[in-house]
N, C-alpha and C positions, 0 to 999 in steps of 0.2 A: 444271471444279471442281464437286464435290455441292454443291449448296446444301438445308439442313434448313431445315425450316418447322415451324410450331408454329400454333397459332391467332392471331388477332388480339388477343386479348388478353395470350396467353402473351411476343408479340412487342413488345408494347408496355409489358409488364412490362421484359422486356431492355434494349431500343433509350431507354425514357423516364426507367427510375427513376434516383436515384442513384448513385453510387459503391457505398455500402450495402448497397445492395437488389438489385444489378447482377449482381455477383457470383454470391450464391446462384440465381439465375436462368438464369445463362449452366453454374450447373454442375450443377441440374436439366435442363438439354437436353444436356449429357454425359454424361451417367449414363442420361438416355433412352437416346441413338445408343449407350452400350456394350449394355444391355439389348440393343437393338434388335436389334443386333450380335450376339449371345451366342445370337440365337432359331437361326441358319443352321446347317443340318444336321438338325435335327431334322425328323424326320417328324409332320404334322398327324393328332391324332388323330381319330377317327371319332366326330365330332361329328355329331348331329343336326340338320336345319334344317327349316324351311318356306318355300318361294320364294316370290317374288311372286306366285306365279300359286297360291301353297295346294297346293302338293304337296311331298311331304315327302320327304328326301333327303338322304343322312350325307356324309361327307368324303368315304369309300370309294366313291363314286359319279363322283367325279370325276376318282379314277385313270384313267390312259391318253394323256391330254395334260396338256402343259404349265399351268398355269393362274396368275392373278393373284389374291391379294388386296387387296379396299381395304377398310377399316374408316370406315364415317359414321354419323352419325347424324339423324335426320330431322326435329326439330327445329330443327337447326342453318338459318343462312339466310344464311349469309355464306359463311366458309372451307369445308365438304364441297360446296355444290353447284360453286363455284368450281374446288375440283380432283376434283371428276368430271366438271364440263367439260373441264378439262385432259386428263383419265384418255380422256375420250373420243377426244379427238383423235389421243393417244396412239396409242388402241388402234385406231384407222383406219390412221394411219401402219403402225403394226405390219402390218396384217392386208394391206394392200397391198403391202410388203414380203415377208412370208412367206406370205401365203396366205390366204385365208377359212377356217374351220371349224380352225386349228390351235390355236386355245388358249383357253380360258376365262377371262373373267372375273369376281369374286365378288364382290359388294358385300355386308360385311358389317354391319348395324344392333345395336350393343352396345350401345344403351341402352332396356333392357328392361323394362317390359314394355311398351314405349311405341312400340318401330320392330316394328309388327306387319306382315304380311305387306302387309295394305290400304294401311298409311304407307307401305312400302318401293314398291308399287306406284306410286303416288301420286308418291310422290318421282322414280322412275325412270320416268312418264311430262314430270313438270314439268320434266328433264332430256334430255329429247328421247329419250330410250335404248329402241329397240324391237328386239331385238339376240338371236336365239336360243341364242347362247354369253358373253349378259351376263346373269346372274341375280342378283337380291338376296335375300340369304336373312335369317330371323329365327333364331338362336341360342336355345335355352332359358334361361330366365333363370338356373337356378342352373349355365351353363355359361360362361356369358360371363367372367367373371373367370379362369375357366381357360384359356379361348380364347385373351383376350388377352397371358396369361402367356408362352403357349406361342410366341404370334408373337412374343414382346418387345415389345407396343405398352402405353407406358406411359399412364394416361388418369387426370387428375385433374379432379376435379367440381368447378366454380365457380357462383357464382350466379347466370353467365350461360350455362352450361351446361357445357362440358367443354374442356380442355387437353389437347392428343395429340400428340404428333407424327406429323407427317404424312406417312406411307408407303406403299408398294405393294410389297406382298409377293410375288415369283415362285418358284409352288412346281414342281415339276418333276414328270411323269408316274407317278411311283410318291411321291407325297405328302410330300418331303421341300422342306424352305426352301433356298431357292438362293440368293435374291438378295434387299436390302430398295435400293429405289431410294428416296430424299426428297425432300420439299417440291411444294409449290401447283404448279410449272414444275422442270423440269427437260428436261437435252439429249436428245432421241431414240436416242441408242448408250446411255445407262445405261439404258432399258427394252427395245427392241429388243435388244442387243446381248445379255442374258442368255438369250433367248427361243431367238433364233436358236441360240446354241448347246446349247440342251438341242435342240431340234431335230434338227439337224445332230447328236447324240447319238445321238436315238435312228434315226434314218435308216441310222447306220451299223451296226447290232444286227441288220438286215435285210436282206439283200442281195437287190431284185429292183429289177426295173425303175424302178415308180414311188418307190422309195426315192433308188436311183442317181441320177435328176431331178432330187429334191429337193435333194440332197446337191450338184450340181450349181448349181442356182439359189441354193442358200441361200449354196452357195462367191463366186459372181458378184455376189448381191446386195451394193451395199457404200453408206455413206451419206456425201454428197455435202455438205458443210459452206456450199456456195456456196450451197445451193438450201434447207440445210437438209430435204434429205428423200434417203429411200431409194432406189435405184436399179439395175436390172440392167445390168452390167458387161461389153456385149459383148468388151469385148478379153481378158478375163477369160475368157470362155468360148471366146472365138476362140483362147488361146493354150492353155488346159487342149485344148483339141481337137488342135490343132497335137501338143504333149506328147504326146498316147495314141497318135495317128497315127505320129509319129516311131518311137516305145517299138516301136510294134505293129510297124510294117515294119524295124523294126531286129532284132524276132524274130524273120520270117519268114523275113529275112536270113541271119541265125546258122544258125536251119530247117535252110534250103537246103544253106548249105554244109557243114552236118556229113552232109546227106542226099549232100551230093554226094562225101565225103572216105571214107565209108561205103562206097558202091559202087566206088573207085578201088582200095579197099585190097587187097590183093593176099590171096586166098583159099587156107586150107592153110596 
């Protein structure tokens, strides 16, 4: 089951108020998730950024692989560091399942002009995150509100800071929204699971070797509910193997005897 997440506050508006007050609360985070909902398909446009590290870098940079966004901000000290801890674990899980170097992720800082490249730094060392396919980038300010339109992340300013809900956007290799996964926790197959198949996507656009692997490992990889983690699938491979092998000498079979029916046939 998705379970959506909102801030600590937004949640404590829901879960505490009244009858009253309940209501327009519970259908402020439905009109979020449909927004949210409404961003998938669309392609990210070629936004400007600055990373952590002070180099400067548009969407269009990022084309080629799969990638994630998360939206935080850096004054927050509760809910964003909480699930970019989670996001971390996440994105371990993920990368030992499918592989090292196959997807990026984006931490994006929309509250500007304040999550500057040094906060974002800053933030994503007090996070543990030293990660050469996890960057945080700073958005220009008069683009953030279009930014966030475009992902569907709906964010409203309180006096304690901000309301959002809370998502992780999987955009796919040519810059389009694929997938919005929610909340602080969620199960390992709703983020893994979209990843893998744009993968698996684009593995098959390619036919050589190290694509066929891929396609191979990614088919074997499968997630283990007992263990709660990803896992290669020897029988899985042992029986795709068994399959080719069968297929292949059931051709060489056919081969044969048509080679053999060929030369018997009476000539003239």
């Amino acid at each position: 089951m998705r379970r959506f997440a909102c801030s600590v506050a937004f949640f404590a508006a829901l879960a505490g108020a009244g009858a009253a007050s309940a209501e327009p609360a519970r259908g402020e985070l439905e009109q979020a998730v449909r927004t949210s909902q409404a961003a998938i398909g669309r392609t990210v446009g070629d936004w400007q950024f600055t990373d952590h590290r002070g180099r400067a870098l548009t969407a269009a940079d990022l084309r080629g692989k799969p990638w994630v966004a998360s939206f935080i901000y850096t004054g927050c000290f509760q809910v964003c560091p909480a699930t970019t801890q989670f996001l971390r674990s996440a994105v371990k899980s993920a990368r030992d399942a499918l592989g090292p170097g196959r997807f990026r992720v984006v931490s994006i800082g929309f509250n500007q002009p304040f999550d500057t490249p040094e906060a974002l730094a800053a933030f994503a060392r007090q996070q543990g995150i030293a990660d050469d396919d996890w960057i945080f980038v700073a958005p220009r300010a008069g683009d953030v509100e279009m930014i966030l339109a475009q992902f569907g992340l709906t964010v409203k300013a309180t006096p304690a800071g901000f309301d959002h809900l809370i998502q992780a956007t999987v955009v796919d290799a040519e810059n389009r929204i694929y997938r919005q996964v929610y909340g602080d926790a969620f199960e390992l197959p709703m983020f893994i699971g979209p990843l893998k198949e744009l993968l698996s996507g684009q593995a098959a656009q390619v036919v050589n070797l190290e694509n066929i692997w891929l396609k191979v490992k990614l088919y074997c990889t499968v997630y283990d509910p007992t263990s709660g983690r990803y896992k290669f699938n020897y029988s899985l491979f042992v029986e795709l193997f068994a399959g080719i092998t069968f297929l292949g000498g059931l051709l060489w079979f056919l081969l044969r005897q048509l080679r053999r029916q060929n030369r018997a046939a009476p000539s003239g």
